[in-house]
C-alpha positions in Angstrom: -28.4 -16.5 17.0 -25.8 -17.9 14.8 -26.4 -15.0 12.5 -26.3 -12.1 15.4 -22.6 -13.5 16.3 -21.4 -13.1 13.0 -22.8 -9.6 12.5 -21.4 -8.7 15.9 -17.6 -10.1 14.5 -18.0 -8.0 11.4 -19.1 -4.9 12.9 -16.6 -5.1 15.8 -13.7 -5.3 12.7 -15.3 -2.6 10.9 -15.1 -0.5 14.3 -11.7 -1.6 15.1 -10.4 -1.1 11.4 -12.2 2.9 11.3 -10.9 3.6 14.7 -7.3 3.2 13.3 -5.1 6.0 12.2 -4.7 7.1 8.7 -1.5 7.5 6.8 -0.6 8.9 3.6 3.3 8.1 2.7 5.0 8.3 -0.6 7.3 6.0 -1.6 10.5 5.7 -4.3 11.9 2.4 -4.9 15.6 1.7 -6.3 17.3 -1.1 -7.7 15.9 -3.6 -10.8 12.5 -2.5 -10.3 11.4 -1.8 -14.1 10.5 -4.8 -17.0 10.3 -7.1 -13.7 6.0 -6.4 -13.1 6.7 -4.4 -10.1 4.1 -2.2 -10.6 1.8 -4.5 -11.1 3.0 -6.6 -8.0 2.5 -3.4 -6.0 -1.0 -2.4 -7.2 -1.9 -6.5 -6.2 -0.2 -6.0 -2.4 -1.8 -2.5 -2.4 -5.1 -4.0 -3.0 -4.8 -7.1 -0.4 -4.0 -5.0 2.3 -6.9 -2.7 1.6 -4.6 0.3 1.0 -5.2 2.9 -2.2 -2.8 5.0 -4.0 -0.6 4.6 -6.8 2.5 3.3 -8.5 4.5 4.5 -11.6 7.7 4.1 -13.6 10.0 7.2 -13.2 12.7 8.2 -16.3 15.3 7.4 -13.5 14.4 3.6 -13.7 12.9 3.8 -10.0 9.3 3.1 -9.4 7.4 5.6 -7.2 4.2 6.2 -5.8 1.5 6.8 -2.9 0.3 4.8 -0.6 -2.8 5.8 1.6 -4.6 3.5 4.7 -4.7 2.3 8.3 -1.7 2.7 9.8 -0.8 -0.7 10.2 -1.3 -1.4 6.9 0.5 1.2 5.5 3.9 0.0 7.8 3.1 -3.6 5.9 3.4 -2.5 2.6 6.8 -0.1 3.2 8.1 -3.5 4.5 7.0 -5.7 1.3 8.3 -2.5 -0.8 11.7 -2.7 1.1 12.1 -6.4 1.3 9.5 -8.1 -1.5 8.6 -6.6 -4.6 8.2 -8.9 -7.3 9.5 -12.1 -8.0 12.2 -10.9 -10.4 13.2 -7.4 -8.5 16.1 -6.6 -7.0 15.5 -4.3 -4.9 18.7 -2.0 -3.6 16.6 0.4 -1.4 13.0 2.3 -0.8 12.9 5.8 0.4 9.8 6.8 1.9 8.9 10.6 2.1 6.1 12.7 3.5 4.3 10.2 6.1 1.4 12.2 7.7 -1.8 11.5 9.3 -4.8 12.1 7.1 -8.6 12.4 7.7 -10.1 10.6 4.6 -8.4 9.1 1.9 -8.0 10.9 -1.4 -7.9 7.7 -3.5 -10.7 5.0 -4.2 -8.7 2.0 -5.0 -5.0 1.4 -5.7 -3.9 2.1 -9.6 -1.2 1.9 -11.9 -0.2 5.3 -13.5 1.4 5.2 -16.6 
């Protein structure tokens, strides 16, 4: 019985979770946001809340990327981009560009391009 509850909890999440919009945004973040991990920092937020995309270093010291996942998600990790980073940011603003709703996601985990 035990058992049947908990497979009932997981597949309730797993229908709640699906039934949830997908969004696609990308993202450019400004301020002291290079030789302070924030890549790597983003790849490890990415990757907690279940999101995928990407993250790079741009020649104009910003960091910019993709992010890709359930809505809500999504909005939680433009707030940790605007407000968290890493421990040793500083960061002065995030732009974020080319939010749409998607039907699958074109990413299989969250990466750091170089």
């Amino acid at each position: 019985m035990l058992l049947l509850l908990r497979m009932c909890r997981f597949m309730s999440k797993t229908v709640i979770m699906s039934s949830e919009e997908l969004l696609s945004v990308d993202y450019e973040v400004f301020g002291r946001v290079q030789g302070v991990f924030f890549r790597k920092y983003t790849q490890s937020e990415g990757k907690r809340l279940g999101l995928v995309g990407w993250v790079q270093n741009t020649d104009a010291g910003t960091v910019q990327g993709q992010l890709q996942g359930p809505a809500s998600k999504v909005q939680q990790m433009q707030q940790w981009l605007q407000t968290t980073g890493s421990p040793q940011s500083r960061i002065a603003k995030a732009e974020f560009k080319n939010e749409r709703a998607i039907d699958k996601l074109d990413f299989k985990d969250f990466k750091v391009a170089r």
